[in-house]
C-alpha angles and dihedrals in degrees: 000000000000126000086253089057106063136111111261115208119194117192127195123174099303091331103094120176130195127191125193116214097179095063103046104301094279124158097254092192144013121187135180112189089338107315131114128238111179122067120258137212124044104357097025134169129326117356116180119232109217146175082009145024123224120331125345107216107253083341097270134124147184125221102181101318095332118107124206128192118203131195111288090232081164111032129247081022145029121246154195089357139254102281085083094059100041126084103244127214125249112235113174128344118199143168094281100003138060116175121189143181151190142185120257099235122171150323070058098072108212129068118251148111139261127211123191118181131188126196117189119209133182088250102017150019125225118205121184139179143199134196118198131169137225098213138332122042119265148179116251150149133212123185141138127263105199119181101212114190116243089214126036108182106288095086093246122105118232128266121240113200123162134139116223125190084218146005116218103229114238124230129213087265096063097245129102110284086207090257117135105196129160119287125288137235101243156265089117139208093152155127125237132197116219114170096174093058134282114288125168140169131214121182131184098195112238093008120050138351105200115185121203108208135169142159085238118108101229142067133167124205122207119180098147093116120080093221102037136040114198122212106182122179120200152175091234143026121242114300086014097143076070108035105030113008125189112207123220104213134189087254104036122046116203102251122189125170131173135183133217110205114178133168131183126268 
C-alpha cells in the first residue's frame, strides 16, 4: 500500500474522524466520544457522489449534441458516480484537515480532476468538493451519501426532521417526473428542494442532535433500511446531468461544500 493509500485519522477533542482513500475516498468512521455514527460493514460511512448524483436515466447523458452512455451499475441507470469506486490521491494531511484528488478517467468521458477536503472541529465537520476540467466544458454533480446509523447505542431510533419548499415525485422508474408536489410523510427515497439551503436535523434522542447543512439546493432522504438513514446533499437532483445540468467550465469549477454540526443531549 502506497503512502497515498492510507487511511488518514483526524482527531479533534472526542470527535475522531477517519477517511479511507483507497476505497473511494469515503469517510470510514465517524466518533463522537467514542461512538460511531456511520454504519459499518458492507455499505459503510460516507461514501461521495461525483460526478453525479442518484440515478442517471439509462445511463446515458448530453453534453450539447453529444451523446454519452455510462455503465448501468444499476440497471436500467447509473448511480451514485465513479469517485466511489476510484483510489484517490492524498494531498495534504494537517492537524484538522486532510484534502485529497483525483483525476476523472473513463468510463467519464471527459479529463478533469476531483478535490475533496475535510476540517474537523471540536463540534462540526466541514467536506468540499470541487470539480474542475482539463479541457472542454461538461455537465456534472458532486454530493455526499452518509449512512447514519438509526440507532447509535442508547435503544432509541433517530429522529428526521427538515422543512423543504418541494418533493420531486418519483416515478415508477425510480427517477423525478418533473413533478414538484408538497412534501411527503416518509419513508423516503426521495428527493427534496431547499433553496434556501439543506438543513436537517437528526436527533437521537437522549444522546446526540447533528444537523447537515449546505448552501447547496438539493437534499435526498433515504430511510428505507432498518439499520442506516441517508441525508445527502447535493448540487443536483437525480438525472440531473439530463434535467437540470450544471456545467463545469475552464473558468468555473463545480464547488459544493456541506457541515455537520452536532451537540449532546
Amino acid at each position: 500500500m502506497s503512502s497515498s493509500e492510507k487511511d488518514v485519522r483526524l482527531s479533534v477533542g472526542d470527535a475522531e474522524l477517519t477517511v479511507n482513500p483507497a476505497n473511494g475516498c469515503r469517510i470510514s468512521s465517524l466518533r463522537i466520544g467514542g461512538t460511531e455514527l456511520l454504519r459499518q460493514g458492507e455499505r459503510y460511512g460516507c461514501f461521495p457522489m461525483v460526478p453525479w448524483c442518484g440515478r442517471t436515466e439509462n445511463g446515458l447523458f448530453h453534453n450539447g449534441d453529444v451523446q454519452h452512455r455510462l455503465p448501468l451499475n444499476s440497471p436500467p441507470h447509473a448511480i451514485h458516480g465513479t469517485g466511489r469506486d476510484t483510489v484517490w490521491s492524498t494531498a495534504r494531511v494537517g492537524e484538522r484537515e486532510a484534502s485529497f484528488y483525483y483525476d476523472l478517467a473513463d468510463p467519464w468521458p471527459y479529463p478533469g480532476r476531483v478535490t475533496q477536503t475535510f476540517e474537523l472541529a471540536e463540534d462540526s465537520l466541514t467536506l468540499a468538493f470541487g470539480i474542475e476540467t482539463y479541457g472542454d466544458s461538461f455537465p456534472a454533480q458532486a454530493g455526499w451519501h452518509p449512512w447514519f446509523l438509526r440507532d447509535i447505542g442508547g435503544g432509541k431510533n433517530v429522529e428526521i426532521a427538515f422543512d423543504a419548499a418541494w418533493q420531486e415525485e418519483r416515478g415508477e422508474n425510480h427517477l423525478p417526473t418533473g413533478r414538484r408536489i408538497p412534501p411527503l410523510p416518509g419513508p423516503w427515497d426521495d428527493c427534496f428542494g431547499m433553496p434556501d439551503g439543506v438543513d436537517v436535523t437528526l436527533v437521537w434522542p437522549k444522546q446526540l442532535e447533528l444537523t447537515v447543512k449546505s448552501r447547496a439546493e438539493w437534499v435526498v432522504i433515504y430511510d428505507e433500511q432498518a439499520e442506516a438513514v441517508c441525508v445527502e446533499p447535493q448540487s443536483g437532483p437525480p438525472n440531473g446531468l439530463n434535467t437540470d445540468p450544471r456545467y463545469v467550465t475552464p473558468i468555473e469549477p463545480l464547488e459544493i461544500a456541506s457541515t455537520w454540526s452536532w451537540r449532546r443531549l
